[in-house]
C-alpha positions as CSV (number, residue, x, y, z in Angstrom):
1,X,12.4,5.8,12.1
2,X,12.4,5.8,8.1
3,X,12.1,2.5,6.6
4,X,15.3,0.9,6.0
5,X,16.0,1.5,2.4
6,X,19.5,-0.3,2.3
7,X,17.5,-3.5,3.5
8,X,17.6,-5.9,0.1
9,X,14.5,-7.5,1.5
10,X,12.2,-4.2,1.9
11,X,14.2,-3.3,-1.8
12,X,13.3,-6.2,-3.5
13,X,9.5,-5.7,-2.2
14,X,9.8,-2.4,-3.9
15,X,11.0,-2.9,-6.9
16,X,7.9,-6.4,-7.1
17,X,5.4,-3.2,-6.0
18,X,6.4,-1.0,-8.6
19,X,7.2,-4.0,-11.4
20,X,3.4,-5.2,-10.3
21,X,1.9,-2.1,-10.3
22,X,3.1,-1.3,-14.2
23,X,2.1,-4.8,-15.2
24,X,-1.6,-4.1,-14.3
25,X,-2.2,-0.7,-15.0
26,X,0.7,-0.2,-17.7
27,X,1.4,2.7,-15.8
28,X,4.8,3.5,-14.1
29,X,3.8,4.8,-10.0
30,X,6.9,6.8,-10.0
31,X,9.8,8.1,-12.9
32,X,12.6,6.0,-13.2
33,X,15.4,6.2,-11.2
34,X,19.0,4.4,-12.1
35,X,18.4,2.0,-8.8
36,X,16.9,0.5,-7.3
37,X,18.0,1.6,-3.6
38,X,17.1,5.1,-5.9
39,X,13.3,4.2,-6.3
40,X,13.0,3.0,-3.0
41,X,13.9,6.5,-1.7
42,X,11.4,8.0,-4.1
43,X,8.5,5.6,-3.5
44,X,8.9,6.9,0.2
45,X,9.4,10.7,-0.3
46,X,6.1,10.4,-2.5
47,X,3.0,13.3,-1.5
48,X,0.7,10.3,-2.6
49,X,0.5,7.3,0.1
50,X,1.5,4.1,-1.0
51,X,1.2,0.9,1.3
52,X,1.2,-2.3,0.9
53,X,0.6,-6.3,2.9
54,X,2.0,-9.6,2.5
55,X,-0.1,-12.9,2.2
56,X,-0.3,-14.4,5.9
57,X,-4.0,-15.4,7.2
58,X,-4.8,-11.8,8.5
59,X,-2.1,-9.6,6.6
60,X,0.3,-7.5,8.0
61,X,0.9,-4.2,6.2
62,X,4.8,-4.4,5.0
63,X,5.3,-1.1,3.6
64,X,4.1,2.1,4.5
65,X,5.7,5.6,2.7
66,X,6.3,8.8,3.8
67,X,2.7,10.1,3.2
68,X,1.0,6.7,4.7
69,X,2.7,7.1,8.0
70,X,1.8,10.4,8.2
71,X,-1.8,9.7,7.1
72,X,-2.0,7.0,9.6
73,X,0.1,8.6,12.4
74,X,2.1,5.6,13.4
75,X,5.5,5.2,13.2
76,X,7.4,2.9,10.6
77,X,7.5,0.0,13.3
78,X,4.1,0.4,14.5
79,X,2.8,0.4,10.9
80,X,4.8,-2.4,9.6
81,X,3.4,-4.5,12.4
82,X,-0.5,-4.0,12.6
83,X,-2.3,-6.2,10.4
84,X,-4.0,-4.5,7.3
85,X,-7.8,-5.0,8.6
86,X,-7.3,-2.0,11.1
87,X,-7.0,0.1,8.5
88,X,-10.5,-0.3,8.4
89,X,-13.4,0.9,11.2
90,X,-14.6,-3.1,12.0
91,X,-18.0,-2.0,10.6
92,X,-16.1,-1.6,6.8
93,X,-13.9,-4.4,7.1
94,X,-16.3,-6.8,4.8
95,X,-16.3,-4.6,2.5
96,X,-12.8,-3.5,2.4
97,X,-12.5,-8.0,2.4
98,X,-14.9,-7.7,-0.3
99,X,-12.5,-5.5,-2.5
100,X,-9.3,-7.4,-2.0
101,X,-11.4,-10.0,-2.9
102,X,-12.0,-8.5,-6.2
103,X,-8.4,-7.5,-6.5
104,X,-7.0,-11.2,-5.7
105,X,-9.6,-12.0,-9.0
106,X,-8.8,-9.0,-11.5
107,X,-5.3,-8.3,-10.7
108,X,-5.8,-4.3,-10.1
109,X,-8.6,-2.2,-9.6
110,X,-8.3,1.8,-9.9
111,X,-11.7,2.8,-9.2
112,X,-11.7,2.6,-5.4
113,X,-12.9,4.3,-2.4
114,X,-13.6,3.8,0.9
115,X,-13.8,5.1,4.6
116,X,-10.4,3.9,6.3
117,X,-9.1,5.5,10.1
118,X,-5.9,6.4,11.4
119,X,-3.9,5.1,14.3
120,X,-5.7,7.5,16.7
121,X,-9.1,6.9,15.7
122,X,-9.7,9.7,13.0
123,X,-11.7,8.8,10.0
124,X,-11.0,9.5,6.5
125,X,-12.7,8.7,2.8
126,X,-10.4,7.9,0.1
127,X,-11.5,9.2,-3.0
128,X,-9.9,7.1,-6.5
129,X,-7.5,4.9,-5.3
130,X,-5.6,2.0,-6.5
131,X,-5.2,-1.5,-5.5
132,X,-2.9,-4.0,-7.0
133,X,-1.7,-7.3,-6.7
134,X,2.0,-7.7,-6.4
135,X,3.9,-10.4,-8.1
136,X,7.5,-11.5,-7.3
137,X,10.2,-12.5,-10.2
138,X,8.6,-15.9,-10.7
139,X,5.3,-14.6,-11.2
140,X,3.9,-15.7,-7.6
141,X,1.2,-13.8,-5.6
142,X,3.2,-12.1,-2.4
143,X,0.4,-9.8,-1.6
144,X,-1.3,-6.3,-2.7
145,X,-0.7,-2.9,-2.8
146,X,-2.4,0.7,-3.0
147,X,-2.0,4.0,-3.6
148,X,-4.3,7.2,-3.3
149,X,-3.5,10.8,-3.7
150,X,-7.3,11.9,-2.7
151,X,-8.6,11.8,1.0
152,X,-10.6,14.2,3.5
153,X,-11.1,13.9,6.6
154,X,-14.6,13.2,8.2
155,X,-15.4,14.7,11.2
């Protein structure tokens, strides 16, 4: 199942990703569309993955596109329910803590890489991604975000 992009929750999240991600970067992730049901369509038709977590103790991922379900090879429920570190081999997950670290300090970073694996075990390096911290309308933390366009497989 696709996400549900007529939910006003998961659109409101969308529209704080893409709002967050222009603030840090002063870049726009995708062109404008007239609305915002609109750009949460194209934020999930994207080639490039985009996901993103919320703020609880061990973060759950809370948006996944098109091309980071794929990636992952999980489903939109299955994705939107694992927490973030799995994302991660448990051998990269300091690291990986390390960075969001570094995020939750700078507000963005856009030099990143970093071995991640799928929902079936397959291992991947990400090659220049992006992570951001999203803010909501009043300015509050509500969790981060990336995006990548660059990955192989490692076999």
């Amino acid at each position: 199942m696709s996400p549900p992009v007529d939910d006003p929750v998961l659109i409101k999240h969308i529209e704080n990703l893409l709002k967050s991600y222009r603030r840090w970067t002063g870049r726009e992730l995708i062109p404008p569309a007239s609305s915002p049901h609109e750009r949460a369509k194209a934020l999930f038709d994207q080639t490039f993955v985009v996901l993103s977590h919320g703020t609880q103790p061990d973060p759950i991922l809370n948006y996944g596109n098109k091309a980071a379900l794929d990636l992952w090879e999980l489903t939109w429920e299955e994705f939107t329910k694992m927490p973030s570190r799995l994302t991660a081999e448990p051998v990269n997950r300091e690291d990986r803590d390390h960075l969001l670290e570094q995020v939750r300090r700078n507000g963005f970073i856009d030099t990143y890489s970093g071995v991640r694996i799928t929902g079936s075990g397959r291992r991947f390096l990400i090659e220049r991604g992006t992570v951001w911290n999203i803010m909501d309308e009043k300015n509050r933390y509500v969790g981060q975000a990336a995006t990548f366009s660059k990955w192989k497989y490692i076999e």
